[in-house]
Residue frames as a rotation matrix with the C-alpha (Angstrom) as fourth column:
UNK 1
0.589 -0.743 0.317 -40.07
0.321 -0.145 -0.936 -55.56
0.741 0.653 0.153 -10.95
UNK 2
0.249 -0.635 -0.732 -36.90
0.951 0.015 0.310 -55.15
-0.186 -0.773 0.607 -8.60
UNK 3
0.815 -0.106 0.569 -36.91
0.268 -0.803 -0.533 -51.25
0.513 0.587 -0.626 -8.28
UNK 4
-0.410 -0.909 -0.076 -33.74
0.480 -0.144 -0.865 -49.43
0.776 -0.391 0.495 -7.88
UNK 5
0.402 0.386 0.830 -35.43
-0.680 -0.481 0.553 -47.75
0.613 -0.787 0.069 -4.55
UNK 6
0.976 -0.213 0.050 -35.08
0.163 0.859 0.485 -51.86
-0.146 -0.465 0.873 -3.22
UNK 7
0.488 -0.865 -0.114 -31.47
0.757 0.484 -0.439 -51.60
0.435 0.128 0.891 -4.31
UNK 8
-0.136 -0.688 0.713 -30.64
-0.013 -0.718 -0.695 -48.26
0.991 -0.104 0.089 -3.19
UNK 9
0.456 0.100 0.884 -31.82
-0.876 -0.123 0.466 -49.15
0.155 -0.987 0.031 0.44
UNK 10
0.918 -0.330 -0.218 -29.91
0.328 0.944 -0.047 -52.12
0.221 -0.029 0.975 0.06
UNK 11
0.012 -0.817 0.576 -26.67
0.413 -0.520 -0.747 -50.14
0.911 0.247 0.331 -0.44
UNK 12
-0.071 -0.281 0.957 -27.63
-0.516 -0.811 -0.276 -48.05
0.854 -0.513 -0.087 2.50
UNK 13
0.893 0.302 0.335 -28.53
-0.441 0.740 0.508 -50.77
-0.094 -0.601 0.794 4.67
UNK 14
0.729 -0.648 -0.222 -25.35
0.554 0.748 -0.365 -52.69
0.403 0.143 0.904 3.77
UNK 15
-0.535 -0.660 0.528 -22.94
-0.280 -0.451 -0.847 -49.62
0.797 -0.601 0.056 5.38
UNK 16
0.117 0.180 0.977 -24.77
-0.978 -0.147 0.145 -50.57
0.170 -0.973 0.159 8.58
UNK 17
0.935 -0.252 -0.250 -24.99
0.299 0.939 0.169 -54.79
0.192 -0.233 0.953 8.48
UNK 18
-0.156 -0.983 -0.096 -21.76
-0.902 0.181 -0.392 -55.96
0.402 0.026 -0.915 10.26
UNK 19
0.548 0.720 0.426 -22.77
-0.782 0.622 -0.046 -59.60
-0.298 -0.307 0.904 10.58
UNK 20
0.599 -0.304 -0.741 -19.94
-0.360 0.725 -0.588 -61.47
0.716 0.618 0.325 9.79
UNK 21
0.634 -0.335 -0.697 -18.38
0.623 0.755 0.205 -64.91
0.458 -0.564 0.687 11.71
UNK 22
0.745 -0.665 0.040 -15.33
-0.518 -0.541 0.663 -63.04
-0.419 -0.515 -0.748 14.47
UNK 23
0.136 -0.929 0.345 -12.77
0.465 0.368 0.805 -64.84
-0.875 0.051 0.482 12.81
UNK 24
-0.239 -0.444 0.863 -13.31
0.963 -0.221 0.152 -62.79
0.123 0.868 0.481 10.00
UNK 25
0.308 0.362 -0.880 -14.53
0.660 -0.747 -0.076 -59.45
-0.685 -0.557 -0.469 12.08
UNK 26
0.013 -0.881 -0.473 -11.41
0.344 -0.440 0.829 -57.64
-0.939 -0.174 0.297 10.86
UNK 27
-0.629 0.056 0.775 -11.52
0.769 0.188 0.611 -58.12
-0.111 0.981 -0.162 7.10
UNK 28
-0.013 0.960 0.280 -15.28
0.985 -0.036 0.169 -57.74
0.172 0.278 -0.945 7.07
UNK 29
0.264 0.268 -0.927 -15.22
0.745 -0.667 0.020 -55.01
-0.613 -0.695 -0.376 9.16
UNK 30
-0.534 -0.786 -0.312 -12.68
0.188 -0.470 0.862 -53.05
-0.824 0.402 0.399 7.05
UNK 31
-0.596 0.479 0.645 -14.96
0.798 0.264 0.542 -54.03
0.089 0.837 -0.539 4.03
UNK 32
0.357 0.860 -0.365 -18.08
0.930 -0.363 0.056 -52.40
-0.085 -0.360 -0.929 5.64
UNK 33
0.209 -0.290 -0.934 -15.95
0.181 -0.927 0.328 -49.09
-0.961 -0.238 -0.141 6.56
UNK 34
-0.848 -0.390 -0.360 -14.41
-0.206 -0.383 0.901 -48.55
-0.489 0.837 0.244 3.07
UNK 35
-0.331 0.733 0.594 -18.03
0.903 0.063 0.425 -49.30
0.275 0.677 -0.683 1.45
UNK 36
0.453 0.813 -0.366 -19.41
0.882 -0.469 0.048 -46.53
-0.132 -0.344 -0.929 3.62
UNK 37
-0.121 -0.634 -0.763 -16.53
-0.103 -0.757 0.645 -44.25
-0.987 0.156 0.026 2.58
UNK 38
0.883 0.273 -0.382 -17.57
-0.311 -0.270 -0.911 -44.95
-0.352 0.923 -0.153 -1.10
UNK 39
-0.207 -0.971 -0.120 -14.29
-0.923 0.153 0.353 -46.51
-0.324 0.184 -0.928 -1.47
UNK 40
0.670 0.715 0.199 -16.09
-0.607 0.682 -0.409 -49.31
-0.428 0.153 0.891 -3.40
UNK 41
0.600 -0.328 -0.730 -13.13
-0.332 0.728 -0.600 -50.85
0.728 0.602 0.328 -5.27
UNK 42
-0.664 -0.746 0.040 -11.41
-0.400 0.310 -0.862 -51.59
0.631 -0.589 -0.505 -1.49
UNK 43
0.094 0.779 0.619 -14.40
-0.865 0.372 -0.337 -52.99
-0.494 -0.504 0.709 -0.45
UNK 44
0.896 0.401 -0.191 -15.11
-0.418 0.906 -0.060 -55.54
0.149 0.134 0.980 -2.99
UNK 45
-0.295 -0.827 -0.478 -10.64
-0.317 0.557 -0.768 -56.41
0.901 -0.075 -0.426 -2.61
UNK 46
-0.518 -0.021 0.855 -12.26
-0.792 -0.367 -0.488 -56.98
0.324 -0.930 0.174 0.75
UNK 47
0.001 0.544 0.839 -14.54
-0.723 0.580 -0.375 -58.92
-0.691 -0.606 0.394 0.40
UNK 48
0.710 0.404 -0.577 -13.83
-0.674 0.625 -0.394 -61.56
0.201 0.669 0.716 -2.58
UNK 49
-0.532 -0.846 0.031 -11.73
-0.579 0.336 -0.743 -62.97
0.619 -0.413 -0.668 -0.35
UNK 50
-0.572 0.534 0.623 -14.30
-0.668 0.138 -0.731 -63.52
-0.476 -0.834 0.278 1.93
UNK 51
0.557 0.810 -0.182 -16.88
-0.712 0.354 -0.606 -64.61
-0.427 0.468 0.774 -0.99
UNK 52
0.215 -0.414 -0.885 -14.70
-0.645 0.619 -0.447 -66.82
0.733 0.667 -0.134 -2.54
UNK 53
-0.918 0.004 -0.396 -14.36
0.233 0.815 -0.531 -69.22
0.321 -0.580 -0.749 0.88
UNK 54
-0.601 0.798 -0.048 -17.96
0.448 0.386 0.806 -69.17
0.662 0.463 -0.589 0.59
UNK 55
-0.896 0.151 -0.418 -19.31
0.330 -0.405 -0.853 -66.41
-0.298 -0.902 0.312 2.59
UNK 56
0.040 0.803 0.594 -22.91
0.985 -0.131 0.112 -65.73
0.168 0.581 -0.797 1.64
UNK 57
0.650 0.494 -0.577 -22.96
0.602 -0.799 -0.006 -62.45
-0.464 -0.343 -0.817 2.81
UNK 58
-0.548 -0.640 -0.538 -19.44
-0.253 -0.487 0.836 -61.48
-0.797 0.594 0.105 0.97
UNK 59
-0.758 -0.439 0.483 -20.82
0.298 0.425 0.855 -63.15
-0.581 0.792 -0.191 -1.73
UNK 60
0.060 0.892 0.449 -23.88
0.995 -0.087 0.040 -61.37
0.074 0.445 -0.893 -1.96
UNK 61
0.389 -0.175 -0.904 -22.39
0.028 -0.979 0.201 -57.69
-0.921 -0.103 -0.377 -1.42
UNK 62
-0.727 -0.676 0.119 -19.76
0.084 0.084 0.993 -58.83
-0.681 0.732 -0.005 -4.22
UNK 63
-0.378 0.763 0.524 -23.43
0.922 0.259 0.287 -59.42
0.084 0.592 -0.802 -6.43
UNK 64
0.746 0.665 -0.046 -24.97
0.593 -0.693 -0.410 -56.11
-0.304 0.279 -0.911 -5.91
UNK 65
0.216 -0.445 -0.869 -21.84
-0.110 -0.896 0.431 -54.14
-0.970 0.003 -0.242 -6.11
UNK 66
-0.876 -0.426 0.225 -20.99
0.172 0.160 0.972 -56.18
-0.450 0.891 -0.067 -9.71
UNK 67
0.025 0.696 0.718 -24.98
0.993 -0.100 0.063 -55.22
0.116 0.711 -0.693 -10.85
UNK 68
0.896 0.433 -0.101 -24.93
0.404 -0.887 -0.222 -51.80
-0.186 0.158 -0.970 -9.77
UNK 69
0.484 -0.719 0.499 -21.01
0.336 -0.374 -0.864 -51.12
0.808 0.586 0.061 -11.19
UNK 70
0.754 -0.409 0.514 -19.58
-0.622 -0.695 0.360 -50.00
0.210 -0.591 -0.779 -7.54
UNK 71
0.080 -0.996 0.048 -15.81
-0.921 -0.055 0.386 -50.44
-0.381 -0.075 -0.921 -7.53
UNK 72
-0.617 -0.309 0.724 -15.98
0.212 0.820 0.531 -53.60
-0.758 0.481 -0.441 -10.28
UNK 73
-0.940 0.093 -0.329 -17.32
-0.340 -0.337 0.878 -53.78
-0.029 0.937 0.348 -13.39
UNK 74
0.156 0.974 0.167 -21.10
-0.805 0.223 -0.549 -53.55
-0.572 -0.049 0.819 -14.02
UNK 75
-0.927 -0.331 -0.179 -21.11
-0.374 0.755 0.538 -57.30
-0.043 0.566 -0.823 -14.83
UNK 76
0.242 0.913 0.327 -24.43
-0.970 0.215 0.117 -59.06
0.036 -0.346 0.938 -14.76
UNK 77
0.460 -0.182 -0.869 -23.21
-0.157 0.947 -0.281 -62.37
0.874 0.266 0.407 -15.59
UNK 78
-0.797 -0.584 -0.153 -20.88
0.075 0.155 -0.985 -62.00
0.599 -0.797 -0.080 -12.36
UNK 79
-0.474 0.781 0.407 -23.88
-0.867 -0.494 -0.061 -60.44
0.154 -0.382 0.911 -10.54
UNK 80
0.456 0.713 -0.532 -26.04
-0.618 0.684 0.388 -63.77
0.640 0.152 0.753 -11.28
UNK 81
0.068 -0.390 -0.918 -22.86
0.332 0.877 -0.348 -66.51
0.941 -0.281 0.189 -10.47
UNK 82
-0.950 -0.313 -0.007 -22.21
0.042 -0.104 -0.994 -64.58
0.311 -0.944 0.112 -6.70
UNK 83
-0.335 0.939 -0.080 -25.96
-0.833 -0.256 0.490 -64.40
0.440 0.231 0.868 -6.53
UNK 84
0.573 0.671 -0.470 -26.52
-0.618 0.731 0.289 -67.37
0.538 0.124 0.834 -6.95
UNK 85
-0.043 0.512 -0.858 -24.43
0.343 0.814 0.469 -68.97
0.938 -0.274 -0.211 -4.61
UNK 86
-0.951 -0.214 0.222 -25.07
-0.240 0.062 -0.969 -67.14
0.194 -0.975 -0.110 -1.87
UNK 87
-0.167 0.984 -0.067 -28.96
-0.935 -0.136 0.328 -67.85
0.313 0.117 0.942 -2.56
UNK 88
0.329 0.052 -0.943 -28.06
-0.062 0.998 0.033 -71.62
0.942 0.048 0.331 -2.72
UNK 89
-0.637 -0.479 -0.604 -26.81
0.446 0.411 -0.795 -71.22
0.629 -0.776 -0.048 1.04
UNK 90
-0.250 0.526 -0.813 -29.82
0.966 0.082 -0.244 -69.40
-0.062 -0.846 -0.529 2.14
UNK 91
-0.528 0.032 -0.849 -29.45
0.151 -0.980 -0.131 -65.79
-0.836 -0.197 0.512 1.89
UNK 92
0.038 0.998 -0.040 -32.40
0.699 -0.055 -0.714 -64.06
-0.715 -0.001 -0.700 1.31
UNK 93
0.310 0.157 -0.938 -31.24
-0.341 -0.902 -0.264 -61.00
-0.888 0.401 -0.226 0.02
UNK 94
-0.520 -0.546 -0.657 -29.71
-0.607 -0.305 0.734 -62.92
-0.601 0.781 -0.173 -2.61
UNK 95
-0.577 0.554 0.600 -32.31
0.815 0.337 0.472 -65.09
0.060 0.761 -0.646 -4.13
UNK 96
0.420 0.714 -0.560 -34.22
0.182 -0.671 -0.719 -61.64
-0.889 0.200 -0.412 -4.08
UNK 97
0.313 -0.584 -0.749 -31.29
-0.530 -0.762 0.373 -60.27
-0.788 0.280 -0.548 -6.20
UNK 98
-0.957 -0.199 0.211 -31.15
0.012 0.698 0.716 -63.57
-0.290 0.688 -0.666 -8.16
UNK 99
-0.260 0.781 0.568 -34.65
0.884 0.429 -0.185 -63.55
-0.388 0.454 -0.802 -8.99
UNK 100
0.205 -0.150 -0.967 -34.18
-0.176 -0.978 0.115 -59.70
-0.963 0.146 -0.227 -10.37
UNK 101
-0.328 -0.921 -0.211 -31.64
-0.497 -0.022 0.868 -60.82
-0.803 0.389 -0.450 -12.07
UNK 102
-0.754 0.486 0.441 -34.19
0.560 0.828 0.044 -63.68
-0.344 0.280 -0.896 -13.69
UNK 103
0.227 0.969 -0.098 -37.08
0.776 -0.241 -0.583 -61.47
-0.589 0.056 -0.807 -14.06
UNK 104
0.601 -0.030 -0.799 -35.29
-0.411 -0.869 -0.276 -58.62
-0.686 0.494 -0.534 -16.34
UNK 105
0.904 -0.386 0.186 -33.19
0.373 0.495 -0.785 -61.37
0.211 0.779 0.591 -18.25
UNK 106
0.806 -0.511 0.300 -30.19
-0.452 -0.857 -0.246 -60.32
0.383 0.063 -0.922 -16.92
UNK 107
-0.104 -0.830 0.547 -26.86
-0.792 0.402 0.459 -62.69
-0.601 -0.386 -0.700 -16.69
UNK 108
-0.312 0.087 0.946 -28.60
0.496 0.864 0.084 -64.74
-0.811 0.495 -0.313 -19.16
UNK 109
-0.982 0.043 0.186 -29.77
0.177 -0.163 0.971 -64.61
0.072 0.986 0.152 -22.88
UNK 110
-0.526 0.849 0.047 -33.71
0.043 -0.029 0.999 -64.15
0.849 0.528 -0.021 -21.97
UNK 111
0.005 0.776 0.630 -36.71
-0.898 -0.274 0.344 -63.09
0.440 -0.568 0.696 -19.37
UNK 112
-0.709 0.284 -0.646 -37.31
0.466 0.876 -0.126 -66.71
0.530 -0.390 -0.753 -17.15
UNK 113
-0.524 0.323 0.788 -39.94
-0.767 -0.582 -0.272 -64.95
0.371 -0.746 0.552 -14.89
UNK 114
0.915 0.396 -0.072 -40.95
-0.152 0.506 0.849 -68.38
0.373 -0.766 0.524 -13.32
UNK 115
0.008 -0.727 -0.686 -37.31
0.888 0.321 -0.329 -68.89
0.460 -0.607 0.648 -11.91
UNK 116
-0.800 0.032 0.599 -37.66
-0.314 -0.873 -0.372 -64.84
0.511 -0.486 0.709 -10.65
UNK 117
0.132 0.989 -0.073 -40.75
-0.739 0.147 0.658 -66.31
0.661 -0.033 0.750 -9.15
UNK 118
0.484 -0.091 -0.870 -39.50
0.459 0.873 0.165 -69.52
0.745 -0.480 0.464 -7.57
UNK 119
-0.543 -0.641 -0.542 -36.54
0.778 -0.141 -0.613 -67.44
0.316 -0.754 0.575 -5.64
UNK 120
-0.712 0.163 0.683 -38.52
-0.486 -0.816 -0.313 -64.14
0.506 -0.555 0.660 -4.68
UNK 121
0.680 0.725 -0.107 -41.14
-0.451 0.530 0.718 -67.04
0.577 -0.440 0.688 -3.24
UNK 122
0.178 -0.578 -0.797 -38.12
0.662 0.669 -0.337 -68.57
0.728 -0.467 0.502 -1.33
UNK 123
-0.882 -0.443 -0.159 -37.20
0.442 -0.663 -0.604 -65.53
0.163 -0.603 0.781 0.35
UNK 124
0.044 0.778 0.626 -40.52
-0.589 -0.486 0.646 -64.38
0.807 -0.397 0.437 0.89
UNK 125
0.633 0.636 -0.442 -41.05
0.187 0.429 0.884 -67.58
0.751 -0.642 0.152 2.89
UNK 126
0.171 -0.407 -0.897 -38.32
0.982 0.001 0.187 -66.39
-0.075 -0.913 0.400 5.09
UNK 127
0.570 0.779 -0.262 -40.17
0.817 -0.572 0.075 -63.34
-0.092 -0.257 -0.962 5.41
UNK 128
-0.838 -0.535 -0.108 -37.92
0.452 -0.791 0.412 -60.69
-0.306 0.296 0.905 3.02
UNK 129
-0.168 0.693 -0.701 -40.42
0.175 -0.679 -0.713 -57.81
-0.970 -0.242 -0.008 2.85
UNK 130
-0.169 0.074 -0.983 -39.17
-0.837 -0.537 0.104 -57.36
-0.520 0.840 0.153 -0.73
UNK 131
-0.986 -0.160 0.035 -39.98
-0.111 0.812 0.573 -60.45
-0.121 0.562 -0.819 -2.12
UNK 132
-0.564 0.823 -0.071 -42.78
0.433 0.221 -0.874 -60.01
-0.704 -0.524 -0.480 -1.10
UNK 133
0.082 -0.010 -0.997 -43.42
-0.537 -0.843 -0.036 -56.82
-0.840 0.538 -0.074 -3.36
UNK 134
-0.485 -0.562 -0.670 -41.91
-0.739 -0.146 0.657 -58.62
-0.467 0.814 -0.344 -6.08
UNK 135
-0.859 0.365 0.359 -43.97
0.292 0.925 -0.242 -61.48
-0.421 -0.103 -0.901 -5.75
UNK 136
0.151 0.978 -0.144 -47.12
0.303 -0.184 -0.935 -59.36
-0.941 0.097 -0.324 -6.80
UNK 137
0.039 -0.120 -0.992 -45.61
-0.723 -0.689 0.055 -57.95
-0.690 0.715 -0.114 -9.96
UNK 138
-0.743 -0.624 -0.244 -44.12
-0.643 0.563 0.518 -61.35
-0.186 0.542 -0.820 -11.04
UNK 139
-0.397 0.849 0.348 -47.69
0.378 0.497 -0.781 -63.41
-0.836 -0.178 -0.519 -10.18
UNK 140
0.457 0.681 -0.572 -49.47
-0.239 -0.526 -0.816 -60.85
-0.856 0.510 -0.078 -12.44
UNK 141
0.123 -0.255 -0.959 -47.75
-0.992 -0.062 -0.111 -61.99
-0.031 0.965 -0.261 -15.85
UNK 142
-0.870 -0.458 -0.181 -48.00
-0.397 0.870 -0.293 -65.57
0.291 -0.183 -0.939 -14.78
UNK 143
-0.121 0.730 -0.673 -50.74
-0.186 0.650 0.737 -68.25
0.975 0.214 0.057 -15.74
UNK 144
0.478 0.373 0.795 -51.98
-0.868 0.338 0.364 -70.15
-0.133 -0.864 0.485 -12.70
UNK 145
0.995 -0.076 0.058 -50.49
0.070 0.992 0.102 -72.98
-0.065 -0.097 0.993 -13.66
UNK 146
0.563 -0.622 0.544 -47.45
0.200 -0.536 -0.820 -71.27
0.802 0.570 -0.177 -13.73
UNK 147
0.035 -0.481 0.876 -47.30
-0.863 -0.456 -0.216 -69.97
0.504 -0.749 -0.431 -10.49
UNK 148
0.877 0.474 -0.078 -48.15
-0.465 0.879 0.107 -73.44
0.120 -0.058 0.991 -9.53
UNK 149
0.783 -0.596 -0.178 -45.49
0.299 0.612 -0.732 -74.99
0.545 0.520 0.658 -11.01
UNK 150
-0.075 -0.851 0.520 -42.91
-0.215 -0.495 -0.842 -72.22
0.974 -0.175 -0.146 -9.85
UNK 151
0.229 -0.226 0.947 -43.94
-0.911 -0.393 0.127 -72.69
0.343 -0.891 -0.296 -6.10
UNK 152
0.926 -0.346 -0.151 -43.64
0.312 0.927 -0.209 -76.57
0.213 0.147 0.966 -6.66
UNK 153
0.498 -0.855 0.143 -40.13
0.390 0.074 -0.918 -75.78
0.774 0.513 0.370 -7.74
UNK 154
0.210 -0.237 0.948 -39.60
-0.504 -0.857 -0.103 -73.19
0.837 -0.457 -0.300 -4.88
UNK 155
0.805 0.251 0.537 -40.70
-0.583 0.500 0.640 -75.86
-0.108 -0.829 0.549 -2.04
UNK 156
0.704 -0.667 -0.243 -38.44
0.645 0.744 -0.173 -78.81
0.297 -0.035 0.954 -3.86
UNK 157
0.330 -0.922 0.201 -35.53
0.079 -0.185 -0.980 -76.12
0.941 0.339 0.012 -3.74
UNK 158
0.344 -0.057 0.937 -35.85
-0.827 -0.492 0.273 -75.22
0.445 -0.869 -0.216 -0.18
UNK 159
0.828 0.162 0.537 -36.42
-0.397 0.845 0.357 -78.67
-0.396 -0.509 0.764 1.20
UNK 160
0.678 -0.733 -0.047 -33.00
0.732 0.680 -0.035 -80.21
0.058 -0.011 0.998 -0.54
UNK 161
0.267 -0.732 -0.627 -31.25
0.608 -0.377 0.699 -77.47
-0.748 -0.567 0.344 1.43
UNK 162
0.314 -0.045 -0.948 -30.90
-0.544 -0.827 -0.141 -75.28
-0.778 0.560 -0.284 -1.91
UNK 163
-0.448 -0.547 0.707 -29.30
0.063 0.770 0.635 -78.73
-0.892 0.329 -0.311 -4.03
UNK 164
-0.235 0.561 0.794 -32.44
0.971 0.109 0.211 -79.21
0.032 0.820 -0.571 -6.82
UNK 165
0.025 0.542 -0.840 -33.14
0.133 -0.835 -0.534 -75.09
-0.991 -0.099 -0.093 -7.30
UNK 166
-0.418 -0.337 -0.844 -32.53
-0.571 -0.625 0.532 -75.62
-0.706 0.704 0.069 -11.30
């Protein structure tokens, strides 16, 4: 289960990441500073600019800050769609946060806990520490032929670049 410990060192970890392209230094940067001031609703005006011309990393800050309510509305359904694509471009933390999001039924109408499975197995293989973690909880309520199936699904998604992940 994705515990809020994993999310609250996210949060603190994210006032330190500055890891965005130099043509957008400025922006980001600004973002980053007004997150670490707690100034959470001039962060995310910060960055959904950014996430919306398809930064994964805006677009996964814009996802935790819309699941855990900081400066936007606790949305889950938003939470899932920025989630998901920065997951679909690679970023770990967000298929971690997308396969949360899967595994507590959240952004959607029901539990899926092989699709929380397929993405915390994607980001494991590119060796997030928490997937890892999550990977034992989610395994343990999942057949063998389950997990099967889900790492099937996990491989096809990787290998067409993030294209077949549904």
């Amino acid at each position: 289960m994705f515990r809020l410990t994993g999310l609250t060192a996210a949060v603190v970890a994210f006032g330190l990441i500055v890891s965005a392209p130099v043509a957008q230094a400025g922006t980001w940067e600004d973002g980053v500073k007004a997150f670490a001031r707690k100034e959470y609703a001039a962060a995310a005006k910060l960055f959904r600019p950014l996430a919306e011309k398809g930064s994964a990393v805006a677009q996964y800050r814009i996802a935790l800050m819309h699941k855990m309510g900081l400066g936007v509305s606790k949305d889950r359904k938003q939470a899932q769609k920025w989630s998901r694509l920065a997951a679909k471009q690679g970023n770990a933390d967000a298929q971690v946060l997308l396969g949360s999001l899967y595994y507590k039924g959240e952004g959607k109408e029901s539990d899926d806990i092989e699709k929380a499975y397929m993405w915390y197995d994607i980001a494991a293989t590119q060796g997030n520490d928490e997937a890892r973690k999550e990977l034992a909880a989610v395994s343990s309520q999942l057949s063998s032929q389950q997990v099967a199936e889900a790492r099937a699904k996990a491989k096809k998604c990787a290998s067409s670049g993030y294209q077949q992940c549904d």
